[in-house]
C-alpha positions as CSV (number, residue, x, y, z in Angstrom):
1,X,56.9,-23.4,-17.2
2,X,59.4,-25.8,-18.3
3,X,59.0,-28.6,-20.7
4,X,59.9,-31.2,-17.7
5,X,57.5,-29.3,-15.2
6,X,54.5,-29.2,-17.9
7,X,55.2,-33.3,-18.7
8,X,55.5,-34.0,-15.1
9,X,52.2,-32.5,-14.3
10,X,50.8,-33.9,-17.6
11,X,51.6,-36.9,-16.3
12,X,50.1,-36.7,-13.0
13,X,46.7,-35.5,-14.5
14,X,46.5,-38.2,-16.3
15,X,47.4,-40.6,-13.5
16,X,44.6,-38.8,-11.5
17,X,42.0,-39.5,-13.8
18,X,43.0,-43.0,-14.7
19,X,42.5,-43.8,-11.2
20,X,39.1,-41.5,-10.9
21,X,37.7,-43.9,-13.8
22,X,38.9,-46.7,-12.2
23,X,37.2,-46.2,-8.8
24,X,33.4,-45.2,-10.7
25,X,30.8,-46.4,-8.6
26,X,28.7,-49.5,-10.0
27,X,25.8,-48.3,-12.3
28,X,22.6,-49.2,-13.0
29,X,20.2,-49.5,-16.1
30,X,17.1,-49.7,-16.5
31,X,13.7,-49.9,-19.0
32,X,11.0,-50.9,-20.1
33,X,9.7,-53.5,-22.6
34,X,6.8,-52.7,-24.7
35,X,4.9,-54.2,-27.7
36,X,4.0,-52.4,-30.6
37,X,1.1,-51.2,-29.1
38,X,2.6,-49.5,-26.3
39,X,1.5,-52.8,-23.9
40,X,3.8,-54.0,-21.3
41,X,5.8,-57.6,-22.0
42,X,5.5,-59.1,-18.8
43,X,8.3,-61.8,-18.4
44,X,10.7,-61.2,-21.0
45,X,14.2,-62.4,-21.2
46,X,16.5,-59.2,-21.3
47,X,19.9,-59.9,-21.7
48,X,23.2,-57.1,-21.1
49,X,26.0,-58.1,-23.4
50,X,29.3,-56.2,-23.5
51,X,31.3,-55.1,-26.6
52,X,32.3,-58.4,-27.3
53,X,28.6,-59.7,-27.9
54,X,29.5,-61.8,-24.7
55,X,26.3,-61.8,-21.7
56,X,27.5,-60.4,-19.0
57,X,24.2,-60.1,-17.0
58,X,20.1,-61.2,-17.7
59,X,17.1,-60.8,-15.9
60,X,13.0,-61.0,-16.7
61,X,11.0,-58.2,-16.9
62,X,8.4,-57.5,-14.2
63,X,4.4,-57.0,-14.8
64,X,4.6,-53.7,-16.1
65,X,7.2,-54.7,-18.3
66,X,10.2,-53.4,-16.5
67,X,14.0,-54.6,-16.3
68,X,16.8,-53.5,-14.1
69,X,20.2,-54.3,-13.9
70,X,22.1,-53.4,-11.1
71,X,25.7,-53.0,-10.4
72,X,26.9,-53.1,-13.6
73,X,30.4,-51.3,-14.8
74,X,30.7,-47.8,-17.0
75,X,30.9,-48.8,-20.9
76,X,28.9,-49.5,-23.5
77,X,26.7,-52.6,-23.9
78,X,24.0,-54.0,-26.1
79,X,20.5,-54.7,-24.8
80,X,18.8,-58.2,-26.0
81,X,15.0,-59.2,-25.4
82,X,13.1,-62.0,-26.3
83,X,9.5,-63.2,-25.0
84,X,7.1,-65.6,-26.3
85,X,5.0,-64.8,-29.1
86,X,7.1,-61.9,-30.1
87,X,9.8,-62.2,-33.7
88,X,13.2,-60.9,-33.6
């Protein structure tokens, strides 16, 4: 193969990919708050932040101490709680 074929078709693979991770569906995450107990933490504040520390979605856990965050993009976050009666 030449060297121009092998770049040309480099280059489209990478073009196809790009464009794959572009078009990645929305994702969704989701957990569970606990005590150090193993109890549930009904109603606390969780908080997604991107790689800039910036929120870029919150929500409250439910009674069994559940969160979910839907529709969120591919990459990697940081997960904040808080509740009431609970120390950082």
């Amino acid at each position: 193969m030449s060297r121009g074929l092998a770049g040309v078709l480099t280059g489209i693979v990478c073009l196809c990919v790009a464009l794959l991770l572009a078009q990645a569906p929305p994702l969704s995450l989701e957990g569970f708050v606990r005590d150090i107990a193993g109890a549930p933490v009904a109603g606390a504040k969780v908080e997604l932040r991107d790689g800039t520390g910036k929120a870029v979605a919150a929500t409250q856990t439910d009674g069994q101490g559940r969160y979910r965050f839907h529709g969120i993009a591919a990459g990697k976050y940081e997960l904040r709680m808080s509740a009431m009666g609970f120390t950082p």
